[in-house]
C-alpha positions in Angstrom: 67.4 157.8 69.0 64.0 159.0 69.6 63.3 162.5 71.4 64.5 163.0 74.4 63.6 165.7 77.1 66.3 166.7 79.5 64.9 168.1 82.8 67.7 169.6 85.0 67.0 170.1 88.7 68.5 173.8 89.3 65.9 175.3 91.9 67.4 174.1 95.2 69.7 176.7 97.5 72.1 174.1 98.8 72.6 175.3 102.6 75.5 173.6 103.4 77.7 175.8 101.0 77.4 178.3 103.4 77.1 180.8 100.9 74.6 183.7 99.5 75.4 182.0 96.2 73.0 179.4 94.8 75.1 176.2 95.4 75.0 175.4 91.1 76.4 178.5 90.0 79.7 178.2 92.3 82.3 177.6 89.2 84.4 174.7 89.1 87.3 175.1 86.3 85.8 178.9 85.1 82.2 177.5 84.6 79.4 177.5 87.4 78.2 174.0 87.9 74.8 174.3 86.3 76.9 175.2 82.8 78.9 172.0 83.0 75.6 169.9 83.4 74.2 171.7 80.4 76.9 171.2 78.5 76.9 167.7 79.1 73.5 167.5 77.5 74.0 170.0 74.5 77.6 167.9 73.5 75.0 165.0 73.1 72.8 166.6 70.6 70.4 166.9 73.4 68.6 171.2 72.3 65.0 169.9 74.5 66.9 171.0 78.0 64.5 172.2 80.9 65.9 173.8 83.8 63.2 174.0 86.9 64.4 177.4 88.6 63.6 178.3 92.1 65.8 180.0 94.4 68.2 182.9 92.8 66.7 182.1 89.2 67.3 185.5 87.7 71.4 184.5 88.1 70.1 181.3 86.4 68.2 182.8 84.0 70.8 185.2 83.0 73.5 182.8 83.0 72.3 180.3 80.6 70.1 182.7 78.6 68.1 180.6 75.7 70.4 177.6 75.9 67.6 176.5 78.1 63.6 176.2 78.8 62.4 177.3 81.6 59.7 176.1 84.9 59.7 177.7 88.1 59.3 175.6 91.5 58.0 178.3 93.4 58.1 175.9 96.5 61.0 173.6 97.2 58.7 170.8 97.9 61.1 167.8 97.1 62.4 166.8 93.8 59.3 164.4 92.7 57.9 167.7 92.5 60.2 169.3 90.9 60.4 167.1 87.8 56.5 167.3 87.8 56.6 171.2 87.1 58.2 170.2 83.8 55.5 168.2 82.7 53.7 170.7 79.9 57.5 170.0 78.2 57.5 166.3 78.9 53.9 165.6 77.2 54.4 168.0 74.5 55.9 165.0 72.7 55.2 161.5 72.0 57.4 158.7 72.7 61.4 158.9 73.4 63.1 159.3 76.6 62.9 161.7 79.9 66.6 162.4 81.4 66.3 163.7 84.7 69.6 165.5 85.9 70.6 167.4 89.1 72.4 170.6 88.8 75.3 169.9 91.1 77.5 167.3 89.7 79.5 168.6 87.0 81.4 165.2 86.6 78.6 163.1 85.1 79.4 163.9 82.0 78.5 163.0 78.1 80.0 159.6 78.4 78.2 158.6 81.1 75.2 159.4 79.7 75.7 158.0 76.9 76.4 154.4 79.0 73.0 155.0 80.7 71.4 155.7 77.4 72.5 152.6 75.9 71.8 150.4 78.8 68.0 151.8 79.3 67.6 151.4 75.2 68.7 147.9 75.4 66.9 146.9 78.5 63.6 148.8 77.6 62.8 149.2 81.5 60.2 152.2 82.1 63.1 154.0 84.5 66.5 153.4 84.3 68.9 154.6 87.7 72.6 155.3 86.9 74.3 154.4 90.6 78.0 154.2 91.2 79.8 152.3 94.0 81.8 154.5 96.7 84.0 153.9 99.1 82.2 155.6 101.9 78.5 156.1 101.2 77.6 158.0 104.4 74.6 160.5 104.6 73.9 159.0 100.4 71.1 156.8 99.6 71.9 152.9 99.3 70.8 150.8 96.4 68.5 148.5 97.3 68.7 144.9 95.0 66.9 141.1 95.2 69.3 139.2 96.9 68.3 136.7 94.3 67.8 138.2 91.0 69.9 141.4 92.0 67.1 143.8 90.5 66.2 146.8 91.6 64.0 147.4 94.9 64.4 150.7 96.5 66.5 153.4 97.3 67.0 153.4 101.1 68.0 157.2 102.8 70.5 156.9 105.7 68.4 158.1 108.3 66.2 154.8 107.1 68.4 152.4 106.3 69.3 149.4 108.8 72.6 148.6 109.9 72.8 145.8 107.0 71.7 148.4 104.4 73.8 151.0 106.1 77.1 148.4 105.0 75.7 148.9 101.5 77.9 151.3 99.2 76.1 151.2 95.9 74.3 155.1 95.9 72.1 156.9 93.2 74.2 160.0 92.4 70.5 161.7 91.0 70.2 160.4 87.1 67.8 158.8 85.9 66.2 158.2 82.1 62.8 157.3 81.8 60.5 156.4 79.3 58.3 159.7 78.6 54.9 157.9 78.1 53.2 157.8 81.6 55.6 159.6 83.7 53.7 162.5 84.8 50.9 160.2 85.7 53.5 158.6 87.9 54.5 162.2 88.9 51.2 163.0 90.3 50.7 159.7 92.3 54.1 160.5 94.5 53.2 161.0 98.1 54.5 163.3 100.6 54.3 160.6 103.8 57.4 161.4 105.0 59.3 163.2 108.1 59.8 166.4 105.5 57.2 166.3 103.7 58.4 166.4 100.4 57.2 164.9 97.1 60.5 162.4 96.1 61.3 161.1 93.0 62.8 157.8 94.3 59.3 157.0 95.4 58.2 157.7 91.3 60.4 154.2 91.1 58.7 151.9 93.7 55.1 153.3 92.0 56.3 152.1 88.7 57.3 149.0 90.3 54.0 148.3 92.0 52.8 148.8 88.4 54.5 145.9 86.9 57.3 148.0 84.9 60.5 147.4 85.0 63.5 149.8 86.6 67.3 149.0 85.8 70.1 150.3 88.0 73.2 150.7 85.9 76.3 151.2 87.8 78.1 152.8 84.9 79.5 155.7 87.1 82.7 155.6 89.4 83.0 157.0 92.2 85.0 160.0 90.7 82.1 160.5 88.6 79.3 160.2 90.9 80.5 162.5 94.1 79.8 166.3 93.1 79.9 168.5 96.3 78.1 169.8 98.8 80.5 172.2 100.5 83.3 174.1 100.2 85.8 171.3 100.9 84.2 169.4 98.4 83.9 172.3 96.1 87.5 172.8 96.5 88.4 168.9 96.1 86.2 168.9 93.0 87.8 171.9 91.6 91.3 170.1 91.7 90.0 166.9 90.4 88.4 168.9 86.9 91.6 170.9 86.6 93.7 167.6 86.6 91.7 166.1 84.5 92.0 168.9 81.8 95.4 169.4 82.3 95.9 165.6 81.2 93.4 166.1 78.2 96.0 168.9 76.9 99.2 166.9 77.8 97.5 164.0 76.3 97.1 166.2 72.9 100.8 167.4 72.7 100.6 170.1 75.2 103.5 170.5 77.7 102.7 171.3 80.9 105.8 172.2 83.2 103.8 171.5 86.7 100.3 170.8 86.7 100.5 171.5 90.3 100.9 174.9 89.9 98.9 175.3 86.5 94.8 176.7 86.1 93.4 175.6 82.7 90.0 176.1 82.4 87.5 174.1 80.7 86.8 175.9 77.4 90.4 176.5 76.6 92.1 175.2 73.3 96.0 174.5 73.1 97.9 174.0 70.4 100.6 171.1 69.9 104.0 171.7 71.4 102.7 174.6 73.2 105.1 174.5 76.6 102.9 175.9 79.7 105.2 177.6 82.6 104.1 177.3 86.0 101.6 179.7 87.9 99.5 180.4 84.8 96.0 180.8 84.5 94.4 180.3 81.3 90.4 181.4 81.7 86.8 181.4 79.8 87.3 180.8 76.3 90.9 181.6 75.4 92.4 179.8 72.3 96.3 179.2 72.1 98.4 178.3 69.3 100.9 175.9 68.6 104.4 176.5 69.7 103.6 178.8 71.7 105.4 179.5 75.7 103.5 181.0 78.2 104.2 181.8 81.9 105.6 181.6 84.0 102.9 183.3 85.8 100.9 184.7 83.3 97.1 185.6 83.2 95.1 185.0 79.7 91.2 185.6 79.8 89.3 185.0 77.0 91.9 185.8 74.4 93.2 184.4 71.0 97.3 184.1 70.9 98.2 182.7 67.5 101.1 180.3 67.1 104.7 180.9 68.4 103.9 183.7 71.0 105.5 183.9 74.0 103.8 185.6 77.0 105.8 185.8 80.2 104.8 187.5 83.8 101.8 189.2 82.1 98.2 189.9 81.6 96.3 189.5 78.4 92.5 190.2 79.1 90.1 189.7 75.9 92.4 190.6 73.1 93.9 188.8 69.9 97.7 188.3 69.8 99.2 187.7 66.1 101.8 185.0 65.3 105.7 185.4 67.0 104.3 188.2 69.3 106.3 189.0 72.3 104.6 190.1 74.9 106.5 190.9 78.6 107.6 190.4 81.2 105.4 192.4 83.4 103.2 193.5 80.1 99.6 194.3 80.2 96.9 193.8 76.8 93.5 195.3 78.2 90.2 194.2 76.3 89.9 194.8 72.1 93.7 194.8 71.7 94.5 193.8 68.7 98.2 192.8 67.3 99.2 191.4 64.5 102.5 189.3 64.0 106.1 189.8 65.2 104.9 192.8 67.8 107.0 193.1 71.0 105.4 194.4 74.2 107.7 195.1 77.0 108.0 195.4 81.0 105.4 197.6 82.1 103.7 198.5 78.8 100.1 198.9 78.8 97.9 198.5 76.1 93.6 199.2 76.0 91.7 198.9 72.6 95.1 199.4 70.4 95.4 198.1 66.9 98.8 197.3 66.8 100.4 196.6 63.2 102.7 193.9 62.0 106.4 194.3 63.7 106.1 197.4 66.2 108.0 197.6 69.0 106.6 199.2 72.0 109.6 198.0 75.0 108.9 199.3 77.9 106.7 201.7 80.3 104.6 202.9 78.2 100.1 203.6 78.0 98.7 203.3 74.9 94.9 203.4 74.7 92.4 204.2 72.0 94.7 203.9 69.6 96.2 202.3 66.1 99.8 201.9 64.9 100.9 200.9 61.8 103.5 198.5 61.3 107.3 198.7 62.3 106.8 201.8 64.8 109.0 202.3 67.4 107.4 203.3 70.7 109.9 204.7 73.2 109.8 204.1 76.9 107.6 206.6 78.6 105.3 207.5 76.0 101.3 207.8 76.7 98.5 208.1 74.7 96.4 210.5 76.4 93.1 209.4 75.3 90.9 210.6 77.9 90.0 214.3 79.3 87.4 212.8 82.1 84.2 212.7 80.1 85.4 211.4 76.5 87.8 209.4 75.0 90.0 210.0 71.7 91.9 207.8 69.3 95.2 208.1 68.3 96.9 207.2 65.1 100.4 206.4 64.8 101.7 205.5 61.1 103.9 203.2 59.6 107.6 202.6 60.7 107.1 206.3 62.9 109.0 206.7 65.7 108.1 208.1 68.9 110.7 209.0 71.3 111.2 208.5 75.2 108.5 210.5 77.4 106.1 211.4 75.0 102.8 212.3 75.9 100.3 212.3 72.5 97.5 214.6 73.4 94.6 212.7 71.2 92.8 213.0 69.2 96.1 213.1 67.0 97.6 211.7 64.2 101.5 211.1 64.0 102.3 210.8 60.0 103.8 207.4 58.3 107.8 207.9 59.0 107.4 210.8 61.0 109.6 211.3 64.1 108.1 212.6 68.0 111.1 213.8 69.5 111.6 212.8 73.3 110.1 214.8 75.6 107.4 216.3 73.5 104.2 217.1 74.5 102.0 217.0 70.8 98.8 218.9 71.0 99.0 218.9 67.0 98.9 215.9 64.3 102.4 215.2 62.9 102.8 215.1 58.8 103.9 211.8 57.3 108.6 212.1 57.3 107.9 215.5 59.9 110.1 215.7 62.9 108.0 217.3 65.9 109.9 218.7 68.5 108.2 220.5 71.9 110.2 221.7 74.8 110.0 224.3 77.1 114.0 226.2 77.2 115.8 224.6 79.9 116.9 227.2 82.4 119.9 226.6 84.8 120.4 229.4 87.6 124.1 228.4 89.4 123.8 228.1 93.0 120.2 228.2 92.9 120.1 224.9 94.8 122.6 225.9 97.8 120.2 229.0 97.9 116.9 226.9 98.4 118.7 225.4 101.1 119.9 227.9 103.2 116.4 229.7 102.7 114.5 226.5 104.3 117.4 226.1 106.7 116.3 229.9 107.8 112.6 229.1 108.3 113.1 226.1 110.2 115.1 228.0 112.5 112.7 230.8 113.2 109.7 228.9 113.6 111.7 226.8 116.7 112.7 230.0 118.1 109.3 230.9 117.8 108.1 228.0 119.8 
């Protein structure tokens, strides 16, 4: 195909949101709408993307960082206008295709355009409309055809539109290819004659028709496809629709999913075959799971890797790689850069941040362990920390092969504990541990008989004075 220019319409605020967030970066399925649309274009080969920024365009900007060109609509002025600010992109080439795209509809996706693509190539109109029919077209823009040739002739607003058109429920849901040579020129001849004042594209379509040219509608969207939102109703109704249709793209590839219902997969995540999915699990960003895996039931992965045959339950796994047959929970927590390799068990209430974790530890229950590395097969008792921080730095700690910590052990870092060394419960290390050493710290217990009964009768004493005293 020849070269094709994609302008996406990104500078409007989108008012009825109801929101201090621009209306295209509200996510739907982990992504903000905009990133859908763009991704749309980029899965088609499509790197000549243009995004026309307006309103909140540094979040746009910093968002999509160079997958995208950029123009500024300094003034929202109508979205004629707005493709029109793209046009040093648009003549910078010769030939090929214009595909104008608004920002807002995440569900018009790479096959759709590709349908539109095909039926403009083969039809070699100047402007081809994608339109979709709907079931209740109120407050959209009607498709206007001969009632003899069933061409194109306008698209009709609702405020406009008669009661005949008004019965209409083909709509426009805002893409449209063109061919590149002439557009601007068009661009420039649209008018703002209207109650808003506003330069519309719609009207670039009647110009080209009073040209001679030919524009093609081609209904190759449903209805699904077509509605994006405009509120937070919408937002919300589009938010289940994506997720349901990602959670049947994974059950579709082998993936079982106990209750969709009650499941939140977003878009970029990978799941392996066989992989069982419990319910109330979230799944976010760009997370990669294995095959054979079970996770849930309510469990929280964010853009982690868990390897095959893993089992996370009632936990948190935030930015970290989990090796093969890892256990992790219930009621564990992996912070960001954790690091395990196979066969590791994580426990109830064990805590993890920026730990390299070697192949077979075991690390049960209650337990902190930041900043630190452990070599494989070490036992970590309940109760032990790592205390890595002293409120300014932090310090790594090394634990070596098949060594065993004990219950309640707090490892003052920066410290090393030796390969097959043993940390006594209870110890508070200050020192590094020699590889085979057994490191024992306690204070000497001290037991004073009736010392309790005596504490006792002492507060019972005060109290009684300070009523008298009252």
């Amino acid at each position: 195909m020849s070269h094709v220019t994609v302008v996406v319409l990104a500078a409007g605020k989108g008012t009825r949101m109801k929101s201090k967030l621009i209306k295209i970066m509200h996510p739907i399925a982990g992504k903000p709408m905009i990133g859908h649309v763009v991704d749309s274009a980029n899965k088609l080969g499509f790197d000549d993307v243009v995004a026309v920024v307006g309103y909140q365009q540094e979040r746009l900007r910093e968002y999509l960082g160079d997958r995208v060109k950029y123009v500024v609509q300094a003034e929202q002025l109508g979205t004629g206008h707005a493709v029109l600010q793209a046009a040093p992109f648009i003549d910078a080439h010769q030939g090929g295709h214009v595909l104008v795209m608004f920002g807002d509809n995440p569900f018009l996706g790479p096959s759709v355009i590709e349908r539109l693509m095909k039926r403009h190539i083969e039809s070699g109109a100047a402007a081809t409309l994608l339109t979709a029919e709907v079931t209740n077209p109120f407050g959209l823009g009607r498709i206007v055809r001969d009632p003899a040739t069933g061409r194109f002739q306008q698209i009709v607003e609702e405020k406009d539109a008669t009661p005949e058109q008004k019965q209409l429920r083909e709509i426009w849901p805002g893409m449209v290819i063109f061919q590149r040579e002439g557009l601007t020129d068009v661009l420039r001849q649209i008018d703002n004659n209207n109650a808003q004042k506003e330069y519309y594209l719609p009207r670039a379509f009647s110009i080209l028709l009073e040209q001679g040219k030919i524009v093609e509608v081609a209904m190759e969207a449903t209805e699904y496809e077509a509605t994006g939102p405009n509120d937070r109703i919408a937002l919300a109704e589009a938010e289940e629709r994506f997720r349901r249709a990602i959670l049947e793209r994974h059950m579709l590839n082998g993936v079982t999913i106990i209750d969709p219902k009650s499941t939140f997969i977003d878009d970029e995540v990978e799941i392996g075959q066989d992989t069982v999915i419990w319910p109330f699990t979230f799944l976010q960003g760009k997370t990669v799971i294995g095959a054979d895996c079970k996770i849930g039931p309510s469990s929280t992965i964010v853009a982690s890797h868990i390897a095959d045959n893993v089992r996370v339950e009632q936990s948190v796994v935030e930015e970290s790689y989990v090796g093969a047959g890892c256990r992790i929970g219930p009621m564990a927590h992996l912070r960001p850069g954790c690091e395990l390799e196979g066969d590791v068990e994580v426990g109830n209430y064990a805590e993890m941040k920026k730990a390299k974790v070697g192949r077979g530890v075991k690390c049960h229950h209650h337990s902190y362990l930041g900043d630190v590395v452990i070599g494989e097969k070490a036992n970590i008792g309940a109760g032990v920390i790592t205390a890595n921080y002293n409120g300014i730095e932090k310090f790594r700690t090394e634990i070596g092969k098949q060594a065993f910590v004990g219950t309640n052990v707090n490892l003052v870092a920066p410290i090393t504990v030796g390969d097959g060394a043993l940390v006594a419960a209870g110890s508070t290390m200050t020192l590094s541990v020699p590889a085979d050493a057994l490191a024992l710290e306690r204070a000497q217990p001290v037991v004073k008989e009736g010392g309790a009964a005596a504490l006792r009768e002492k507060y019972r004493a005060r109290k009684a004075q300070q009523q008298q005293s009252k």
